[in-house]
C-alpha positions in Angstrom: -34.4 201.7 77.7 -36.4 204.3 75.6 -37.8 202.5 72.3 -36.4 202.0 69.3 -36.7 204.5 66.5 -35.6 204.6 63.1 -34.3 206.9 60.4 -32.3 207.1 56.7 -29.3 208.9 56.5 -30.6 209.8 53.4 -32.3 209.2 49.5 -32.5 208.9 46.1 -33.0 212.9 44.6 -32.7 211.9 41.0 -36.5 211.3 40.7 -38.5 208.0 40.0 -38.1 208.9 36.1 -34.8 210.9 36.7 -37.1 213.9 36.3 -34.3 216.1 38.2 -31.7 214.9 35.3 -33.9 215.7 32.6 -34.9 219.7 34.6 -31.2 220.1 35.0 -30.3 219.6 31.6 -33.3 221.2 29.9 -32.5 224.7 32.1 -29.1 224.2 30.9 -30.4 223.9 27.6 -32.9 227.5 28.2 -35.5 225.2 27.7 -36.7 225.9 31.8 -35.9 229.2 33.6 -34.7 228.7 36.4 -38.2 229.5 38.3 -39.7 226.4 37.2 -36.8 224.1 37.9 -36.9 225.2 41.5 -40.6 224.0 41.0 -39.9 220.8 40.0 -37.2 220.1 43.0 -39.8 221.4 45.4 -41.7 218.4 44.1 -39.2 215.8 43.9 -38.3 217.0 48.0 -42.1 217.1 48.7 -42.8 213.6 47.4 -39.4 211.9 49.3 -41.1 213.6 52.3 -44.3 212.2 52.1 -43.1 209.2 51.0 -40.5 208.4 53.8 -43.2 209.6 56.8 -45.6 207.6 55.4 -43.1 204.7 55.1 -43.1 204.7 59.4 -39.6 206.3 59.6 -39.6 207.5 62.9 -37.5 210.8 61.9 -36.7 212.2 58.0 -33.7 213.8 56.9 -34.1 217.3 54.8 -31.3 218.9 53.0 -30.0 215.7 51.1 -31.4 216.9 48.2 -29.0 218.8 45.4 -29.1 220.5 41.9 -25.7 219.1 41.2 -23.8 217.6 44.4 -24.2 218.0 48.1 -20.3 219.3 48.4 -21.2 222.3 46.2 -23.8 223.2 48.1 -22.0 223.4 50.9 -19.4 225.2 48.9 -22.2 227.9 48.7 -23.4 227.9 52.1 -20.5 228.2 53.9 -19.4 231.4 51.1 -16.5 229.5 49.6 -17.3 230.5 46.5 -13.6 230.7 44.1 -13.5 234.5 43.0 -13.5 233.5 39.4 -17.0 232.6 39.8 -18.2 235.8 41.6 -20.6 237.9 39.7 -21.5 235.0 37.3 -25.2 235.2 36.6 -25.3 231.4 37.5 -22.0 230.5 39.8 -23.6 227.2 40.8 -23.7 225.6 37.7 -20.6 227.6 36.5 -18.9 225.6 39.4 -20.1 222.3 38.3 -19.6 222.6 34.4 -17.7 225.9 33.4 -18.0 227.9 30.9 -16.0 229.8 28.2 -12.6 231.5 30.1 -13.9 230.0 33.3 -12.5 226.6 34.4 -14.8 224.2 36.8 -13.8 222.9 40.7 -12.2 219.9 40.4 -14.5 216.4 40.2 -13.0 213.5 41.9 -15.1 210.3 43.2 -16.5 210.6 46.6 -14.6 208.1 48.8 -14.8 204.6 47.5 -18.4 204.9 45.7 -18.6 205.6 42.1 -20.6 209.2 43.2 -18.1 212.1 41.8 -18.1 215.3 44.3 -16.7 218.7 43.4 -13.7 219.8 45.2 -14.1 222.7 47.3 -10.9 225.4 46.5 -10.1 227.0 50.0 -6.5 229.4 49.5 -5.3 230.5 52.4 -7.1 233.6 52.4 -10.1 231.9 52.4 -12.9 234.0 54.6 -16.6 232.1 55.0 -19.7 233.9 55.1 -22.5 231.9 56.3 -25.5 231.1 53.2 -28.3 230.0 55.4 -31.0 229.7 52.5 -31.3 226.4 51.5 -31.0 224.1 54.6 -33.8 226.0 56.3 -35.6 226.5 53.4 -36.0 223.0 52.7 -36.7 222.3 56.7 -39.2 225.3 56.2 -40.9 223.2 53.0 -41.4 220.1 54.8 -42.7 222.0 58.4 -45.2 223.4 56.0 -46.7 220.2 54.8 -46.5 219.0 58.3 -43.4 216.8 58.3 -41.0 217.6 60.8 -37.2 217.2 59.6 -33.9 216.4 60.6 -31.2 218.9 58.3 -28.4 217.2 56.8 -25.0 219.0 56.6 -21.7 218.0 55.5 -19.4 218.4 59.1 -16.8 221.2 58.9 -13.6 218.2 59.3 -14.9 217.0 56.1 -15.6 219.7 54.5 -11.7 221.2 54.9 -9.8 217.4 54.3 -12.0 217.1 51.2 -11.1 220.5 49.9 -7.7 221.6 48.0 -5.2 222.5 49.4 -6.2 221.0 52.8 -5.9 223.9 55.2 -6.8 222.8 58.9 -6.0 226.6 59.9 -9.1 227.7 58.4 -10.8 225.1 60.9 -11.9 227.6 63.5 -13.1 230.3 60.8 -15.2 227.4 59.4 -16.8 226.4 62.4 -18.2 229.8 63.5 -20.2 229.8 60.3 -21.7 226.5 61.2 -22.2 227.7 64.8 -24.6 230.3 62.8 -26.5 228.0 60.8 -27.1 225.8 64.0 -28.3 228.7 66.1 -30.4 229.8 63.1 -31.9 226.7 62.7 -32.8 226.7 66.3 -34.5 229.6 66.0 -36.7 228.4 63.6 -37.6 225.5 65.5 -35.3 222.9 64.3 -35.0 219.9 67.0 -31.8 217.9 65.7 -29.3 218.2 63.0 -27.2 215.7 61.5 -23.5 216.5 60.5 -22.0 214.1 58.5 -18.1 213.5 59.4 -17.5 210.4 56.8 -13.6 211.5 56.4 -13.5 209.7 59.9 -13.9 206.0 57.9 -10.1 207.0 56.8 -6.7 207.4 58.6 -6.6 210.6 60.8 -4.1 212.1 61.8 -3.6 213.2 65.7 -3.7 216.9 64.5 -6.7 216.0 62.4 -8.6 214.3 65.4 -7.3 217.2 67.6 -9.2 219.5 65.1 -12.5 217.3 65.2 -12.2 217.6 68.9 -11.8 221.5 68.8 -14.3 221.9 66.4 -17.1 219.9 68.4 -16.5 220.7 71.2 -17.6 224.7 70.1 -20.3 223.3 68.6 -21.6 221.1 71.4 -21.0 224.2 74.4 -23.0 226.0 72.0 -26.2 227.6 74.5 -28.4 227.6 71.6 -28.3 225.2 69.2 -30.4 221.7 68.2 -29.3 218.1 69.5 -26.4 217.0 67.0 -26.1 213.8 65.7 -22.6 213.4 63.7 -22.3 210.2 61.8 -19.4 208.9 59.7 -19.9 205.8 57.5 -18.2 203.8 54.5 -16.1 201.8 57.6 -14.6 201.9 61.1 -14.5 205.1 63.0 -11.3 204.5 64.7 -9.8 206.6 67.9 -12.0 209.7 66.5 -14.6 207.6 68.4 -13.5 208.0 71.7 -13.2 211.8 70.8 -16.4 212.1 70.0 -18.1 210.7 72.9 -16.0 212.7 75.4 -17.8 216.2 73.8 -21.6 217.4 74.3 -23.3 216.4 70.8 -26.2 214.0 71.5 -25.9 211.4 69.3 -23.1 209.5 67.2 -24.1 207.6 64.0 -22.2 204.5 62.8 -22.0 202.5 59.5 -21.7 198.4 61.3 -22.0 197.2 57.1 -18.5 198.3 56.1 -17.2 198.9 59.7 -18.3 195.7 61.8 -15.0 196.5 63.8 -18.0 199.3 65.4 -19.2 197.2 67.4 -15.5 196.1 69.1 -15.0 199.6 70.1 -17.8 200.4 70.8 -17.6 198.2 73.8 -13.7 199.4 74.8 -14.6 203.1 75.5 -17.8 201.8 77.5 -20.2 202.5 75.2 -22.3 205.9 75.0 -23.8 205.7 78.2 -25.0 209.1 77.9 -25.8 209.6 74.2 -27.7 208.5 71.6 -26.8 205.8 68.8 -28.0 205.7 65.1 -26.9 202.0 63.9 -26.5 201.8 60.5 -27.7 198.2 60.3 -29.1 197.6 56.7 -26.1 198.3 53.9 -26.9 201.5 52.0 -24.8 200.8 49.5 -26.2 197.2 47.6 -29.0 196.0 46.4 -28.9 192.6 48.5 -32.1 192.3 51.0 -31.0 192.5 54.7 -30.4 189.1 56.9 -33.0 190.7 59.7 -32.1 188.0 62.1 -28.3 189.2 61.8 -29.5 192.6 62.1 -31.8 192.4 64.9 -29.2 190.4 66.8 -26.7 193.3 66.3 -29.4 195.8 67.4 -30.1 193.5 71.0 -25.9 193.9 71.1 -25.8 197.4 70.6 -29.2 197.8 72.6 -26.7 197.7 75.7 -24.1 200.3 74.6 -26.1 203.3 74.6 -28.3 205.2 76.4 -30.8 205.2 73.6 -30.7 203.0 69.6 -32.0 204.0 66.6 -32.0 201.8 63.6 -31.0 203.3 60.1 -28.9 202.4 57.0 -25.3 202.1 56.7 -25.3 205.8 54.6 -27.2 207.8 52.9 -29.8 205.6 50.0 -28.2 207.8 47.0 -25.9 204.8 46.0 -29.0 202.1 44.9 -31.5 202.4 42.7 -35.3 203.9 44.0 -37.6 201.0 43.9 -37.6 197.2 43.0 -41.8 197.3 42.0 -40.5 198.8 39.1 -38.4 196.2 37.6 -40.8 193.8 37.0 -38.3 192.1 34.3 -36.1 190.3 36.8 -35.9 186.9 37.2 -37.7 186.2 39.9 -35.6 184.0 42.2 -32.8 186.9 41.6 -35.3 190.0 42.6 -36.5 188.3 45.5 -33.0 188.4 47.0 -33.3 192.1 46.5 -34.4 195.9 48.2 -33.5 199.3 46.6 -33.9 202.3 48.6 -37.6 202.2 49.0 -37.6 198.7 50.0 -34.5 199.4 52.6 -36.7 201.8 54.1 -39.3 199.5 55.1 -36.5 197.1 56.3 -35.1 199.6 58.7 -38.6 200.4 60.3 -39.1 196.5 60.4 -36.3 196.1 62.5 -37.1 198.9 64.4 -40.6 197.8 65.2 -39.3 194.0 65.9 -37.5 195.3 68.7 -40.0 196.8 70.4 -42.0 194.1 70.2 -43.6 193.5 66.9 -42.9 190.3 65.4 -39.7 189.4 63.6 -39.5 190.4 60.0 -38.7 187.0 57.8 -34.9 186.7 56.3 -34.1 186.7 52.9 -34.2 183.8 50.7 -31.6 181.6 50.3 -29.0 182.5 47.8 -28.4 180.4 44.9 -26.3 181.8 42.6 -25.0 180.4 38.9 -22.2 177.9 39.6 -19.9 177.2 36.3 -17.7 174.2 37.3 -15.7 174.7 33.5 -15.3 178.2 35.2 -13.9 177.1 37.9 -11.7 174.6 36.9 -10.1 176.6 34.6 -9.3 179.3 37.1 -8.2 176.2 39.1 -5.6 175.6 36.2 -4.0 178.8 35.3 -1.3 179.7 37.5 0.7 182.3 36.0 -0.8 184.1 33.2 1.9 186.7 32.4 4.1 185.6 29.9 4.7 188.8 28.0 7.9 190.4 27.7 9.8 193.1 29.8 7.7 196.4 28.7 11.2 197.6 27.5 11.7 195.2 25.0 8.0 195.4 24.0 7.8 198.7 23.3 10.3 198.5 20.7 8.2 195.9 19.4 5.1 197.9 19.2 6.7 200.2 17.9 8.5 198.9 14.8 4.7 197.4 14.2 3.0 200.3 14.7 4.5 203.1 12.9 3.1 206.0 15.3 4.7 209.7 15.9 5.7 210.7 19.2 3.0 212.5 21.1 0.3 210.1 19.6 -3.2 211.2 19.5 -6.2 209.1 20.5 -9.7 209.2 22.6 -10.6 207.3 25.4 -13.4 205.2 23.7 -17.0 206.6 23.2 -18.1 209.1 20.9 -21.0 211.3 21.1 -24.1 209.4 21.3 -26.8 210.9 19.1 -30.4 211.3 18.8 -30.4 208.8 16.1 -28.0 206.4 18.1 -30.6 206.4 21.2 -33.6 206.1 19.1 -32.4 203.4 17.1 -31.5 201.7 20.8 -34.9 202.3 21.9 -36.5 201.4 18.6 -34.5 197.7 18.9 -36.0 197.5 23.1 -39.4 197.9 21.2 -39.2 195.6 18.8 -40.1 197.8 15.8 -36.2 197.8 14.2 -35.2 194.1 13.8 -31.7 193.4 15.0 -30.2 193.6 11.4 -31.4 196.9 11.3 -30.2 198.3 14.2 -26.9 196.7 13.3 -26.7 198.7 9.9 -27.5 201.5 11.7 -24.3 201.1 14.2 -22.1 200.6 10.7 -22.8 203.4 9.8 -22.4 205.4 12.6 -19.1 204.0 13.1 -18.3 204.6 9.3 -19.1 208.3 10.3 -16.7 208.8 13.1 -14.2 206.4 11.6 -14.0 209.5 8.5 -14.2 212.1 10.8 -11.1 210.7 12.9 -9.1 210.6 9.8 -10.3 214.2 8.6 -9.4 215.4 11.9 -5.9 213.6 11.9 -6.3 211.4 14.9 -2.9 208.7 15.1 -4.9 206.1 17.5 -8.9 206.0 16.4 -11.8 203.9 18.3 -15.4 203.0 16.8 -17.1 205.3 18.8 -19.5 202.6 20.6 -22.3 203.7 19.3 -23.8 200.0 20.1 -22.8 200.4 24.2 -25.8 202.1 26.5 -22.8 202.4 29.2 -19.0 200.7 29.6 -20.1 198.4 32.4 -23.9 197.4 31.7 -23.1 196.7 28.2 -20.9 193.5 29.0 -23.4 192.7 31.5 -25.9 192.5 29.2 -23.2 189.7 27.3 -22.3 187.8 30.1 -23.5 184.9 32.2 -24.2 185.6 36.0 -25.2 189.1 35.6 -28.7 190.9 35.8 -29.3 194.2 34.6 -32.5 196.4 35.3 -35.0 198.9 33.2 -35.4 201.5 36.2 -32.6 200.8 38.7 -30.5 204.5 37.6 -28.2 205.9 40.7 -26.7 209.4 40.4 -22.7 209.2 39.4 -22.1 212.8 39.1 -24.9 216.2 38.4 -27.3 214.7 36.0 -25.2 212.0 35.2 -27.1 208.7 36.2 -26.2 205.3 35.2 -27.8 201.6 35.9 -25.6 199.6 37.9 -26.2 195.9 36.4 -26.8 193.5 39.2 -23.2 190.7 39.1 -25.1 187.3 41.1 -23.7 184.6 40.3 -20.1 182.9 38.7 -19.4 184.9 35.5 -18.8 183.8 31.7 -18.7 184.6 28.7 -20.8 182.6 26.1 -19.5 184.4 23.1 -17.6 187.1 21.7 -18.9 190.7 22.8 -16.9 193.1 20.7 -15.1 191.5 18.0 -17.4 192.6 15.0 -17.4 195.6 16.5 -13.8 196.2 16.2 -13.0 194.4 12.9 -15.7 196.2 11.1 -14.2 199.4 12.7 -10.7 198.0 11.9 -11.7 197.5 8.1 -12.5 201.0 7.3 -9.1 202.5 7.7 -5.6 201.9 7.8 -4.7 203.4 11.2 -5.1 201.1 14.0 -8.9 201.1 15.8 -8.4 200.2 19.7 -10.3 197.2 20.9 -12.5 198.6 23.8 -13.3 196.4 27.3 -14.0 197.5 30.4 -11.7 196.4 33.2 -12.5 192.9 35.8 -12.4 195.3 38.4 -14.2 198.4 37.1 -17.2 196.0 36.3 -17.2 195.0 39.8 -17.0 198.7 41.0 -19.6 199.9 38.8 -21.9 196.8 39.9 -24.1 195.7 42.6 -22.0 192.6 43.6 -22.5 189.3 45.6 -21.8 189.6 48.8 -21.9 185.4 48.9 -17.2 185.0 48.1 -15.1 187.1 48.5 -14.8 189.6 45.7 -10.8 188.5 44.5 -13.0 185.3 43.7 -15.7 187.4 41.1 -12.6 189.2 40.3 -10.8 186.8 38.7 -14.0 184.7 37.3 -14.9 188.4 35.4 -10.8 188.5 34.2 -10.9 185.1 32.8 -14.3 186.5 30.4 -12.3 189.2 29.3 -9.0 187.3 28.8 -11.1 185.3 26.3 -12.4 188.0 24.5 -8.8 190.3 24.5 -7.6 186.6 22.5 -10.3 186.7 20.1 -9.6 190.5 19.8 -5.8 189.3 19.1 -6.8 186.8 16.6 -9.0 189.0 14.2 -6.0 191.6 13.6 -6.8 194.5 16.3 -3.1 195.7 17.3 -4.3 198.2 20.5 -6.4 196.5 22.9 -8.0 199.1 25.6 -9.0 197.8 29.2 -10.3 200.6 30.9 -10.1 200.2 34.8 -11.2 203.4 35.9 -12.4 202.3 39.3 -8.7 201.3 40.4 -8.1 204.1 42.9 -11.7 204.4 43.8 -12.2 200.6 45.4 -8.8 201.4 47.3 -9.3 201.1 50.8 -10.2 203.9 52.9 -7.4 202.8 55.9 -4.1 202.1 54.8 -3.8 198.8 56.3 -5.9 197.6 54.3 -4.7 198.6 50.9 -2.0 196.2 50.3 -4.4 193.4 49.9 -6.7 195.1 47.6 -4.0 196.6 45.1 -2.3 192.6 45.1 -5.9 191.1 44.0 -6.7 193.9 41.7 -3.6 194.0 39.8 -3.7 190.0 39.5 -7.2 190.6 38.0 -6.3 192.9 35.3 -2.7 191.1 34.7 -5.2 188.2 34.4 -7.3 189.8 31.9 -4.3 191.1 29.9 -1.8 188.1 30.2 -0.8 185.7 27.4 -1.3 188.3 24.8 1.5 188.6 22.1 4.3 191.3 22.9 3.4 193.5 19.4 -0.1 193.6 20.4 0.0 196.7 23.2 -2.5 197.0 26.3 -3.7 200.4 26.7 -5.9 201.2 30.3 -7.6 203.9 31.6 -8.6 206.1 34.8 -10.6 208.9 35.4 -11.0 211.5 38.7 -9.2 209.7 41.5 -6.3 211.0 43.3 -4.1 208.7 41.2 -0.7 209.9 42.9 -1.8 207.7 45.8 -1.5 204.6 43.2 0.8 205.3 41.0 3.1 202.1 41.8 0.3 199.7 41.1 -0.8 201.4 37.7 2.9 200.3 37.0 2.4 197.2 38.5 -0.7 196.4 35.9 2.1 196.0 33.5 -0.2 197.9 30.6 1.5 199.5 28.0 -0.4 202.5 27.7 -2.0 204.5 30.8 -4.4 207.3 29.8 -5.9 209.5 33.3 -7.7 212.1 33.8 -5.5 215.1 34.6 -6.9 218.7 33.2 -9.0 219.5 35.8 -7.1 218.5 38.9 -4.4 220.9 36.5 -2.0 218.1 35.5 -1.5 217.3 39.3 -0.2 213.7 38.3 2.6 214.6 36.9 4.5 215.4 39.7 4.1 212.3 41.0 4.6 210.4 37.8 8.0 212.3 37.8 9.0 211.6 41.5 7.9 207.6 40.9 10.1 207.5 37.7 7.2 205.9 35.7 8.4 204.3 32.7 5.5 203.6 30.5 3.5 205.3 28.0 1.4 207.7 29.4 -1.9 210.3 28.4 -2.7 212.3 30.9 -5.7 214.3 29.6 -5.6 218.0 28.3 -9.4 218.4 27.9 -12.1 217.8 30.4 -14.9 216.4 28.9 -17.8 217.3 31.9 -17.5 220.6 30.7 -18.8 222.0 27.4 -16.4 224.8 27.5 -13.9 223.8 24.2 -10.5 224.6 25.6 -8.2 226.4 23.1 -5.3 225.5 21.3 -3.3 228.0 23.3 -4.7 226.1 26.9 -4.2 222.2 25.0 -0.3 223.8 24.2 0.3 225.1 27.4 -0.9 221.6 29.0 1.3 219.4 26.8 4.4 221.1 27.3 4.2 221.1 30.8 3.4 217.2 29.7 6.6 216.8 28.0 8.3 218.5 30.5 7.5 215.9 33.2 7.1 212.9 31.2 9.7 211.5 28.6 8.3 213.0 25.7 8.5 209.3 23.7 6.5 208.5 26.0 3.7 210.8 25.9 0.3 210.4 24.4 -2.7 212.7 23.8 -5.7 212.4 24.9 -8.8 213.6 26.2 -9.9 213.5 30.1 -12.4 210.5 29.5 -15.1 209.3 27.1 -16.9 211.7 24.9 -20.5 209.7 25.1 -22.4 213.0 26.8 -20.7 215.6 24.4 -22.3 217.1 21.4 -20.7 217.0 18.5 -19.8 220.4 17.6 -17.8 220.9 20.7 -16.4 217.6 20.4 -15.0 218.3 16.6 -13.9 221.5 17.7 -11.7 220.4 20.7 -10.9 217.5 19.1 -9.0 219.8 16.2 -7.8 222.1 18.8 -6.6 219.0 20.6 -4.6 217.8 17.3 -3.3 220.7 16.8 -1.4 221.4 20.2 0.1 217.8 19.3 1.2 218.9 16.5 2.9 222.1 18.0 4.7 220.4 21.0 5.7 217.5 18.5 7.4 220.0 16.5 9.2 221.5 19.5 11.0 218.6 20.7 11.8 217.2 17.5 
């Protein structure tokens, strides 16, 4: 057998000080033209270059890097471009964000990971034109520093099953433009190209796998092209397995982290006798340091099921953090059980190496996580934690006790965050505000937006949380059995990056996290202030988890937390209790066999959480850009009282299938998207809420924005928020 080799599916682009955030939003801002931020990408793509060949990685991947999202681009190479955008001075970015009279793509979360794609709009008129610049520019860059590169596109299957509507008759159109680009890229001296076909992880249909067939075999009989290497991750592969080793591309990649059921059929087909396998060994998606004994075992297994093995990760590096050396804050014996992308490199070439003869790489330390026996036991104890009453008979309930119109008007949560609100933050990290000081500071931000709720005419208000530095870190940084890191940012979305906290061992609360919070926020007016949590299985999603039970265990330990702190919420006089689970739809499993496990734990979680509380007091939750239609039973199954979604820019697609389930509970599907900074009118906010109350029994209904308003300024924020109470006021009139 040849030897090993080794490779990445791909990396981190955000920077190692998130310079390409801070670019991004500083062109967006007209503080850099847009010369100079092609400058500083250049640089971020140079320095991943150099740093991955240097690493020993036996091939690099090139066009992984993005301005925004790797879908878009692809929306722009293939010329799928929406006409509303055409003869915009900047389309891309229009795309992405909007801008006044011009609505964005639709954002939805990129299979079960917490990264946010755009969704490509192909009508069936759709023509593509082929945009060859940036994928052979960027292989072009790299040539010219010496480094020679393996291009990264998204496959043409995914591309349509990702877009809206999903079109498979556009398939063959779709593919000549890629068979373009690949003889392009041969011409300029490209050896291999990876197409990414991840849509394989889910269920396929056998017209959708006759498709994938069709379009690779064109692309494999191609008499001028580079070797192919299509890889699917993020699970099991399935029959489209099969397919793909009966046509002509070189080389199949596959994720044996989420999809150890690889390796099973794998075997039944006979292996790839002929072809080339990548063998995503070492888990691209947490921060846990590979068991290299495990892995090299796999790779002696595989070793005999293909004609040649390559070592890599299980996906693409964009989903941890860049480098542990950074975070030299950790508690030791928890960051030597760890590897972020620069570290995962140096694992895969390890492995590699090891198997052609170097010695074995060591293992990872033993775990030993944080064991709370009270924890335990009390989990051990409570059997049936719902003992509310049918929503029904509640809502009648809240409502005599709350006293609020139909259409009710409220936010998600967060308000703006400030300059002042971040400096005072960083001012408390350095130790030059004391911590009564910063909390004055909080007061009287939340004083602020408390007054400017009630000027505005809000029914529902929140506090604003100026105090949170994100909705899952925050309790992380409150409970027991969590880390959280200075450096560790991953990209959610454009320049949106967050710091996933690190969940390794059994979870607790020592004290209240919120309470103050809420009852100082409570004290300033007489319209109720929602208590704000974040969901048992949202701070899973939105967390590097251990991998050492199985997560409806963590689940639960992180529920019983909250319960305790949705009690203490009870018990100081706060009426609406928010628990966002925003992640619901986006852990759901990517087969469908598998779902009906995950929706039973999750739901006991939150039910968990949420349980035991009295019947006045009402349970709001929340979701944001998932294909919610898919879940709609179990967000009734949560037995909240209150579901707010995201809805405007997927153009209040939910309510279809809120009207086909006949859901019965108060819902808010939101009428402004907040990752834009266009304000939408009162005219739009109307126009959206009557279609609302159309759908949806209009007692029922609440107003809301999309999501949080943290990354909003606060002139567009006012100003939607007016145009927002307004249209409430309209529609309310009309059904009266």
């Amino acid at each position: 057998m040849s030897p090993v080799t080794s490779t990445i599916s791909g990396y981190p682009r955000i920077g190692p000080d998130r310079e390409l955030k801070r670019a991004v939003e500083d062109h967006w801002a007209g503080r850099v033209d847009a010369a100079r931020l092609q400058e500083i990408a250049a640089g971020l793509r140079e320095r991943t270059w150099r740093e991955l060949s240097a690493a020993g990685l036996t091939t690099v991947p090139s066009n992984t890097f993005s301005l925004y999202d790797h879908v878009l681009d692809t929306i722009v190479m293939v010329g799928a471009i929406p006409e509303r955008f055409a003869g915009l001075a900047e389309p891309y970015f229009t795309m992405a964000r909007g801008d006044e009279g011009v609505a964005p793509l639709e954002m939805t979360k990129w299979f079960d990971t917490n990264y946010h794609y755009l969704v490509p709009e192909l009508p069936p008129e759709t023509r593509f034109r082929l945009d060859w610049s940036k994928p052979l520019a960027e292989y072009a860059q790299a040539k010219a520093l010496g480094i020679e590169t393996r291009p990264v596109l998204l496959g043409p299957l995914s591309f349509l099953l990702l877009a809206k509507p999903v079109d498979l008759g556009l398939l063959d159109g779709l593919v000549e433009v890629y068979a373009e680009l690949l003889e392009r890229l041969a011409a300029a001296g490209v050896a291999e190209v990876q197409l990414d076909e991840p849509v394989l992880a889910a269920d396929r249909s056998e017209r959708e796998l006759a498709a994938l067939r069709r379009a690779y075999d064109r692309l494999g009989d191609l008499p001028s092209r580079p070797h192919l290497l299509v890889s699917t991750y993020f699970g099991e592969i399935g029959p489209a397995l099969a397919i793909l080793a009966g046509t002509r591309v070189e080389a199949i990649g596959l994720d044996f982290v989420a999809g150890p059921g690889n390796l099973e059929a794998l075997a039944a087909i006979g292996g790839l006798p002929d072809k080339t396998l990548v063998a995503g060994v070492v888990d691209g998606r947490n921060v846990w340091r590979a068991d290299q004994t495990k892995a090299l075992s796999l790779c002696a297994a595989l070793s005999g099921l293909a004609d040649r093995l390559v070592v890599g990760t299980s996906c693409s590096l964009l989903h941890v953090p860049l480098d542990l050396d950074a975070e030299t804050g950790l508690d030791p014996g928890v960051r030597a059980r760890l590897a972020f992308a620069k570290q995962k490199v140096a694992e895969v070439v390890a492995i590699g190496a090891a198997l052609n003869g170097s010695p074995a790489p060591a293992g990872p330390p033993p775990a030993h996580p944080i064991v709370n026996a009270r924890v335990r036991a009390r989990l051990d104890a409570l059997r049936d934690p719902a003992t509310r009453l049918p929503h029904a008979q509640r809502l009648a309930i809240q409502r005599r006790s709350l006293g609020l119109p139909p259409l009710a008007t409220t936010t998600i949560g967060s308000f703006p965050q400030t300059a002042d609100v971040r400096h005072a933050r960083a001012a408390l990290r350095a130790g030059t505000v004391t911590p009564a000081e910063y909390d004055d500071r909080m007061r009287a931000e939340i004083a602020r937006v408390i007054a400017l709720q009630e000027e505005i005419g809000l029914d529902v208000l929140v506090h604003g949380e100026p105090e949170r530095n994100d909705m899952v870190q925050y309790f992380a940084e409150l409970l027991d059995g969590y880390a959280v890191t200075e450096h560790g940012w991953v990209q959610s979305y454009g320049s949106r990056c967050v710091r996933p906290p690190i969940l390794h061992g059994d979870v607790s609360r020592p004290e209240p996290m919120t309470v103050t919070w809420a009852t100082y926020a409570q004290s300033l007016t007489r319209k109720p202030v929602k208590g704000m949590l974040t969901g048992p299985v949202t701070m899973l999603a939105w967390s590097f988890v251990r991998d050492d039970q199985p997560l409806p265990d963590t689940a639960r330990q992180v529920a019983l937390a909250l319960r305790d702190e949705i009690h203490d919420l009870e018990a100081a006089g706060i009426q609406i209790i928010q628990v966002d689970e925003p992640a619901l739809r986006e852990l759901l499993p990517l087969r469908s066999a598998d779902r009906e496990p995950y929706l039973a734990w999750a739901v006991a979680a939150f039910r968990l959480a949420t349980g035991g509380v009295a019947d006045r007091t009402q349970i709001h939750t929340h979701m944001c850009y998932s294909e919610f239609g898919e879940i709609v039973g179990a967000i009734g199954d949560l037995d909240a009282d209150v579901s707010t979604v995201e809805a405007a820019r997927s153009r209040m697609e939910l309510l279809d299938d809120l009207r086909t389930s006949g859901f019965g509970r108060g819902i808010g599907p939101g009428v402004w998207d907040i990752h834009s900074p266009r304000v939408p009118s009162t005219e739009e906010l109307t126009t959206a809420l009557r279609r609302a109350a159309s759908s949806v029994d209009a007692t029922l209904l609440w107003v809301n924005p999309d999501c949080g308003l943290k990354t909003r300024d606060y002139p567009e924020t006012e100003a939607s928020l007016r145009n927002m109470v307004t249209a409430a006021q309209r529609v309310r009139a009309e059904i009266a």
